[in-house]
C-alpha angles and dihedrals in degrees: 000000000000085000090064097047088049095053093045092053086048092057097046093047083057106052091042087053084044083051102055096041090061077053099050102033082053097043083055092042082054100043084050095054088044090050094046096044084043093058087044086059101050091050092058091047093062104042084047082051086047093049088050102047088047094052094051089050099052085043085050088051094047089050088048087049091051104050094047092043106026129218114278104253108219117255126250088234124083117250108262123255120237118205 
């Protein structure tokens, strides 16, 4: 009788440690996808940082190169007209 008891706690035992390695091999399969997708995040924040820091300072230049040479005002005349 204790051999069966033993064998059914055995197997219990077993299927609980079965059990919570399936848990802890997914929870790391998960950390690892979070880690992964958050890198890829923070990648495309700074490039998108790096776009946008680019594009003020071209903006700031062509300001710069305005105010030295300034925009070329129409004329009052129309623009000729060539046959």
């Amino acid at each position: 009788m204790r051999m069966y008891v033993t064998l059914v706690l055995a197997a219990l035992l077993l299927v609980i440690l079965s059990c919570l390695a399936a848990y802890l091999i997914t929870a790391r399969r998960r950390a690892r996808k979070r880690q992964a997708i958050a890198a890829r995040l923070a990648a495309a924040a700074a490039q998108a940082q790096r776009e946008h820091d680019d594009r003020q300072a071209a903006a700031r230049a062509s300001a710069a190169l305005t105010t030295v040479l300034p925009a070329i005002q129409p004329d009052e005349r129309a623009p000729r007209r060539v046959a």
